[in-house]
N, C-alpha and C positions, 0 to 999 in steps of 0.2 A: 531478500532471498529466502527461499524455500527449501530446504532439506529431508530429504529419507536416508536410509543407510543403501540405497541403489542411484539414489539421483541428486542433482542441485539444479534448482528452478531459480532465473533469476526474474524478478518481477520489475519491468519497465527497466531503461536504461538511455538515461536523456544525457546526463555526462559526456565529456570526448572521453576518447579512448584509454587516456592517460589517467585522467582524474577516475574513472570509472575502477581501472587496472589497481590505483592507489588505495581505493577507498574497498574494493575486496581484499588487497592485502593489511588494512586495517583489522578488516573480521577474520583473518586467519584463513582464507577461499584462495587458491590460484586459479585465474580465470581461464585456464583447459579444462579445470574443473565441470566448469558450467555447462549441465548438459542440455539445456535448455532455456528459451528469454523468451515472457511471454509479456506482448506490450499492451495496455491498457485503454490506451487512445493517440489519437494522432499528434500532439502538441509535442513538440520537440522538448520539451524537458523531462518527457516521460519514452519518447521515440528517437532522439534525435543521431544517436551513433548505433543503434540494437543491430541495423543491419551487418554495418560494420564490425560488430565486435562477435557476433552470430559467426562470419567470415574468417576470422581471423583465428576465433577457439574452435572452430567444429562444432558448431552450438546449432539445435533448430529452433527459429525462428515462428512463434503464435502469434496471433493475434485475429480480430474479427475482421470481416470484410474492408467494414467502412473505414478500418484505422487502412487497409492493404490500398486500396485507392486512394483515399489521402493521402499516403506515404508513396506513391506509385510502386509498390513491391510488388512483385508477380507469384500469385499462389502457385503451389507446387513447387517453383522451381528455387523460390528467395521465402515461401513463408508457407506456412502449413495456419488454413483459416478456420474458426470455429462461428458457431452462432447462439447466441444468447440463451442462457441458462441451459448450456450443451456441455456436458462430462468430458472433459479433455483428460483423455490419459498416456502418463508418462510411463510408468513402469507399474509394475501389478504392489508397488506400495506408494505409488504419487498419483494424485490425480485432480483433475482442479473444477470449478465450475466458474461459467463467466456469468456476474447477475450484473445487468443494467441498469447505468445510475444516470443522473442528471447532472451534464455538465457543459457546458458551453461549447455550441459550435462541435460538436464530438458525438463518437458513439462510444464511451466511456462503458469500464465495465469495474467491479471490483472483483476479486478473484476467493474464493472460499476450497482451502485446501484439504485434502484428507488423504491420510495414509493407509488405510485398510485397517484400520487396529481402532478403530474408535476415534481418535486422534484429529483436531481439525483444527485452520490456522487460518485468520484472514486479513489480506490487507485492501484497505478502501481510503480511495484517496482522490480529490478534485472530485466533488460533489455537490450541491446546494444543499439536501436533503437526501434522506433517506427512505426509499420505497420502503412499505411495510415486507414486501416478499428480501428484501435483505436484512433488513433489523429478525425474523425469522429463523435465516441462513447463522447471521450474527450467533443467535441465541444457544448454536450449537457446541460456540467453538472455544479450546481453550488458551487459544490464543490470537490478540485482535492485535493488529495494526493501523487504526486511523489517525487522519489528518485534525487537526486541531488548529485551524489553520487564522483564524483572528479572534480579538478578546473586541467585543461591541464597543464599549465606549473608546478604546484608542482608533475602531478604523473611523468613528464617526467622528473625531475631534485631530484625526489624522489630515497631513499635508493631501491624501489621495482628491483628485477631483471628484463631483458626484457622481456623475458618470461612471467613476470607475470603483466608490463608496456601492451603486447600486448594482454593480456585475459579480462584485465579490459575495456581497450582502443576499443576491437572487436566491432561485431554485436552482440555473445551470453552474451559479459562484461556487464556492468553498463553506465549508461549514464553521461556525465558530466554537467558540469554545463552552458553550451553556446550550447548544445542538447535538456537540458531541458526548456531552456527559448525559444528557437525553437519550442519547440512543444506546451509549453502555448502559444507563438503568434499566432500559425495556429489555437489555442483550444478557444482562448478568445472569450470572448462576452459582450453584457453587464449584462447577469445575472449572469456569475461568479463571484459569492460573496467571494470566500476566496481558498486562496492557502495554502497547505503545503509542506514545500520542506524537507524531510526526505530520511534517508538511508546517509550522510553524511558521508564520510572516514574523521577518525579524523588523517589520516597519508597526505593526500592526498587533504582537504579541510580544509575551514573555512568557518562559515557561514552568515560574512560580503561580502563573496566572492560570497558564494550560492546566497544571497538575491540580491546583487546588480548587477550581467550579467544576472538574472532572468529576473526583474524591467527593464533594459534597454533593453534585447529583446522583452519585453510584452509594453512597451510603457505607452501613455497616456492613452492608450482605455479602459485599466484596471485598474477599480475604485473600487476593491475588498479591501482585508487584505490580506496578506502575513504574514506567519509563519516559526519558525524554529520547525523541532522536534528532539531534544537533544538525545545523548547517554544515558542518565542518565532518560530518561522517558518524559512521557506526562507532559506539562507545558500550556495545554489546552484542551477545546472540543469544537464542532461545533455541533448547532442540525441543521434541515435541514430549520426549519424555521427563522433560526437567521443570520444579513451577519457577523458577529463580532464575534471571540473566546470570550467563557467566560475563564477568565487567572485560573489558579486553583493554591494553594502554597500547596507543597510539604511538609509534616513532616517529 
């Protein structure tokens, strides 16, 4: 999720409605809150209840064309559409951009957020690689959220068949973990304040592994925080003017 001191953007929402409901009252969010769910692509673990929970908060519903027909949602009246590397704005201090990734079967977007005040946050997730027009976007922001999603020798010595070793491993796969630290060194600066590395295969990673070929691909230059974000929910938040996670505990 996304925050200004005028809105809360929730980004993707594949969860049921419950788990979804639970895992915002982890991070301290009541989901009336949420003025806004902006979906990413049509895979049900990034789409699968948004309509539903859009419905039930009073929440408007984003997303690009090709997720609104794969999802059968009807613009204007269930979903408000945008198009590729298109300013979507929320309130005169939120506003988002959709940059197109590569990802299976999908028109997959990552989202690069900004507040009017300098201020930028991004999360990118289910991707193979990275366009050089997002590693760019990336380079802006002081706060990234990507996927970290397998450590190479476990998917390749993993139970997965090959078939599905070479969908993950692809350009439309997920990224792993010596991709993603590739892309924070080109993205680094000094005002990125804080990392999260999420989307984690719990078949295929660890996330001593995720943090640490991260760290040694970003170097010394980056004097930020680094995060994990767990299967089991949010274990933090980041406002945009803070460089440190506040830790939050979990009931």
């Amino acid at each position: 999720m996304i925050s200004s001191e005028e809105c809360n953007i929730l980004v993707d929402c594949g969860f049921s409605l419950k788990q979804t409901e639970k895992r915002l009252g982890i991070a301290g969010v009541q989901p009336d809150s949420i003025d806004s769910i902006v979906v990413t692509h049509h895979h049900k673990d990034h789409s699968g209840s948004a309509l539903g929970a859009s419905k039930k908060w009073g929440s408007s519903l984003h997303c690009n064309m090709g997720t609104a027909i794969r999802m059968g949602w009807r613009p204007i009246e269930e979903c408000k559409t945008f198009g590729n590397l298109e300013r979507i704005d929320f309130s005169s201090k939120m506003s988002m951009l959709a940059v197109p990734v590569p990802h299976d079967d999908s028109d997959n977007v990552a989202v690069i957020a900004s507040d009017g005040r300098g201020n930028r946050a991004a999360i990118v997730t289910d991707l193979g690689e990275a366009p050089k027009d997002l590693i760019n976007h990336l380079s802006g922001c002081n706060h990234i959220s990507i996927e970290a999603n397998y450590d190479h020798s476990r998917l390749v010595s993993g139970p997965y068949p090959d078939s599905l070793k070479r969908r993950i491993s692809g350009r439309g796969g997920h990224l792993s973990n010596s991709q993603t630290g590739e892309i924070l060194r080109e993205a680094c600066h000094k005002d990125l304040h804080s990392v999260v590395l999420c989307h984690l295969s719990e078949s295929n990673n660890a996330p001593h592994l995720a943090e640490s070929e991260v760290l040694l691909a970003m170097g010394t230059e980056f004097g930020g925080s680094i995060s994990i974000s767990r299967q089991a929910g949010p274990e933090f938040s980041y406002w945009t003017d803070q460089k440190g996670p506040s830790r939050l505990v979990a009931a």
